[in-house]
Every structure is written in C-alpha cells, then in structure tokens.
C-alpha positions as CSV (number, residue, x, y, z in Angstrom):
1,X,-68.0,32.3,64.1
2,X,-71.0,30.5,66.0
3,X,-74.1,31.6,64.1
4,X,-76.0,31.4,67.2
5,X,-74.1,34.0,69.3
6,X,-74.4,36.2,66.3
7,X,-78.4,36.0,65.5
8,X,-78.1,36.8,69.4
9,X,-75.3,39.8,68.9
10,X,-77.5,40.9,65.7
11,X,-80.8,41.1,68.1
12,X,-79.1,42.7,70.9
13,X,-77.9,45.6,68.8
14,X,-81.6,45.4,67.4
15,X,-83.2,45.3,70.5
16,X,-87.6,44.9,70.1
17,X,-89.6,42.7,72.2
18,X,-91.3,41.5,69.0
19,X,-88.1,40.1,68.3
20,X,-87.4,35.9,68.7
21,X,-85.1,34.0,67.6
22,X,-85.9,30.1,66.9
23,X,-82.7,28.4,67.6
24,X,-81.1,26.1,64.5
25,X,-78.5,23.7,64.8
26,X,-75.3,24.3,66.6
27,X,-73.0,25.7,63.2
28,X,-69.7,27.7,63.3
29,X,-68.9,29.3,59.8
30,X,-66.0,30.7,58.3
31,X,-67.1,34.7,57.8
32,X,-66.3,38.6,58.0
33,X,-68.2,39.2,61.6
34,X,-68.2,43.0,61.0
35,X,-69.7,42.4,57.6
36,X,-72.5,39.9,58.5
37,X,-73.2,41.6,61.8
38,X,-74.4,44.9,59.5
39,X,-76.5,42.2,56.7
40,X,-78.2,40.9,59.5
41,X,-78.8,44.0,61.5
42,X,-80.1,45.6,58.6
43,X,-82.7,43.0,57.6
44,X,-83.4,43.0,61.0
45,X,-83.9,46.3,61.5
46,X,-86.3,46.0,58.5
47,X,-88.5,43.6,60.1
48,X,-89.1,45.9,63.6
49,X,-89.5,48.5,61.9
50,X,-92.4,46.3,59.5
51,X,-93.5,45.1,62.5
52,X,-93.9,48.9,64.2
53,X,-97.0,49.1,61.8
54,X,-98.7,46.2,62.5
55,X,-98.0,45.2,65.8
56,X,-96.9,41.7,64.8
57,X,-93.9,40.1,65.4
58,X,-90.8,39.1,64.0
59,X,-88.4,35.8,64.3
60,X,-84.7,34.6,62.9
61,X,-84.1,31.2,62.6
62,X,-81.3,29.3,60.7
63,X,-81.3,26.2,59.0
64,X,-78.5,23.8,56.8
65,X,-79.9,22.8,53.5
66,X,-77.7,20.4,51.2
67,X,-78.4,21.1,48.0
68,X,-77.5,22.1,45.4
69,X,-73.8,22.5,47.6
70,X,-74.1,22.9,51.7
71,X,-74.9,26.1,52.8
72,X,-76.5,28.2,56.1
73,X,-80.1,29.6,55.4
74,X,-80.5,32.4,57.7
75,X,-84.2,33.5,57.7
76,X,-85.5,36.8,58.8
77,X,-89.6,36.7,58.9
78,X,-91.7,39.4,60.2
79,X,-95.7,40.1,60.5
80,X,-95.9,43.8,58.6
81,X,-97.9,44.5,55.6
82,X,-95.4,42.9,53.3
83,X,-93.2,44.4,50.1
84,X,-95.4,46.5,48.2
85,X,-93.2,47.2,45.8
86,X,-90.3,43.8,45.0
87,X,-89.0,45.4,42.0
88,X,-87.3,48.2,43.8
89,X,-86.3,46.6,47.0
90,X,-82.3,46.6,46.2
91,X,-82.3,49.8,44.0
92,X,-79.6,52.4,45.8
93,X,-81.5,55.4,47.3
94,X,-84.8,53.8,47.0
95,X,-87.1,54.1,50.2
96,X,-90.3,54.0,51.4
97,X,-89.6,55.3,55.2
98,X,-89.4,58.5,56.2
99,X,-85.9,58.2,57.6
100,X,-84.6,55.5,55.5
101,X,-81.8,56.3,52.9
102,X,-82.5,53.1,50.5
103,X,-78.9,51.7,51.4
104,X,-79.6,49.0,53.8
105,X,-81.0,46.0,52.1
106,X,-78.0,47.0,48.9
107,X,-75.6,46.4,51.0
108,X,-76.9,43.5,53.0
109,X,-77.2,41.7,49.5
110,X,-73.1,42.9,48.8
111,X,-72.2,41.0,51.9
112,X,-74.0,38.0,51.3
113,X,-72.3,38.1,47.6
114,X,-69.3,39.2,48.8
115,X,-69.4,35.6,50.5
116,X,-70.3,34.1,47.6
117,X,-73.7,34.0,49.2
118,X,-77.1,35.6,48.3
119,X,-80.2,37.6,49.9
120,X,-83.4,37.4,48.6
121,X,-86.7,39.1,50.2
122,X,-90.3,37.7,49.3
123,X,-93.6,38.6,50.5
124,X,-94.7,35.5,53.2
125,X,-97.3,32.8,51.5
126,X,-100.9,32.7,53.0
127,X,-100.2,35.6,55.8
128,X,-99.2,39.0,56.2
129,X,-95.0,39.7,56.0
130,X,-91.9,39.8,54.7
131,X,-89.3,37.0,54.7
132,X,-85.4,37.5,54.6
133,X,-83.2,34.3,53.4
134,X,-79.5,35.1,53.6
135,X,-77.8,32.5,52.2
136,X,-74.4,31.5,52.7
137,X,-72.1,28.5,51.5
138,X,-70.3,26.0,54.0
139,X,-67.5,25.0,53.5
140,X,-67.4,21.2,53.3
141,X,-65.4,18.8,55.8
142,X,-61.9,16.9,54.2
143,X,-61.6,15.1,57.4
C-alpha cells in the first residue's frame, strides 16, 4: 500500500482542521490496510482530541530510517498538554476521557506488533504534546 494515500485515508476518516500531514518520501509497503488504517486512526484520533484542549495543532509525517534493519517511522505529533500519566498509556480499560474505553492505543500497539513492528508514545521535548512513532519494518530489495 502507498503510505501516502493512507496518512491521507487515515485523516479523511479523522477529519480536523488542526490536522496536516507533512509528506515523506514516496514508499509502498507490504501491510493489512484494515489493520493499519484502525492504528493510525486511533493515534490520530488521540491527537484531535489532545489538540481539542489546547487549541494547537496536530501533524503526521513519515520517514525511512536504516538502522538497526530498514523500516517506516510513521510519526503522529500533536500540541495538547502531553501524557500525564506514561505508565498506563497501553493498560486495557484504562482512560482518562470521558467517552473513551482505554482500548484504542492497545490495540494500535497489537497491530504494529502484529507486523512485527512497534508503537511507542512520549511526551514532545522542549514544547507542549504528545508524539506517536509507529514503527514498521521494510522489507529489503533482492533485486
């Protein structure tokens, strides 16, 4: 799948002005569309919703990184108030919204491992926010 037509399928189902998305390279990948269209909604959904608060914004971007094996770093960043509490972010059931049921960011991070792949979340360095790197390997070229 082209990982720029789905950042821009992800948004579109996520619609928010204070969304943008900062192109990366041109990259098709070998994936589960369904699956990685709900990890990215759902981290994406986290950052408007973040973003609701404060009044900030939020931006997806993708880059390749080489080491230590090739793989696709999808970034989710947003301007909320941040993770106040990191130990609990991927406990089931575990919310801090009113509406939220604590399952979203669980089973983004089963996807992502499910493709032999990882999520992590972190509070942003220096500035209010949250940042979202889904990781996921390439597969290398035998050509």
């Amino acid at each position: 799948m082209d990982v720029g037509e789905w950042a821009q399928r992800a948004v579109d189902l996520e619609p928010h002005p204070a969304v943008v998305i900062e192109p990366g390279p041109p990259l098709l990948i070998q994936a589960d569309r369904d699956q990685l269209d709900q990890a990215l909604i759902n981290l994406i959904k986290n950052a408007v919703e973040a973003v609701k608060e404060t009044g900030g914004g939020a931006h997806i971007s993708w880059s390749v990184a080489a080491k230590p094996s090739p793989y696709l770093e999808m970034i989710v960043e947003d301007e909320g108030s941040g993770i106040l509490n990191p130990e609990n972010l991927f406990v089931p059931f575990f919310t801090t919204k009113p509406q939220g049921s604590g399952l979203g960011l669980m089973i983004s991070r089963q996807i992502a491992e499910a493709h032999n792949g990882a999520l992590t979340l972190e509070n942003r360095s220096g500035r209010p926010g949250c940042i979202a790197r889904l990781r996921l390997p390439l597969q290398r070229s035998t050509a």
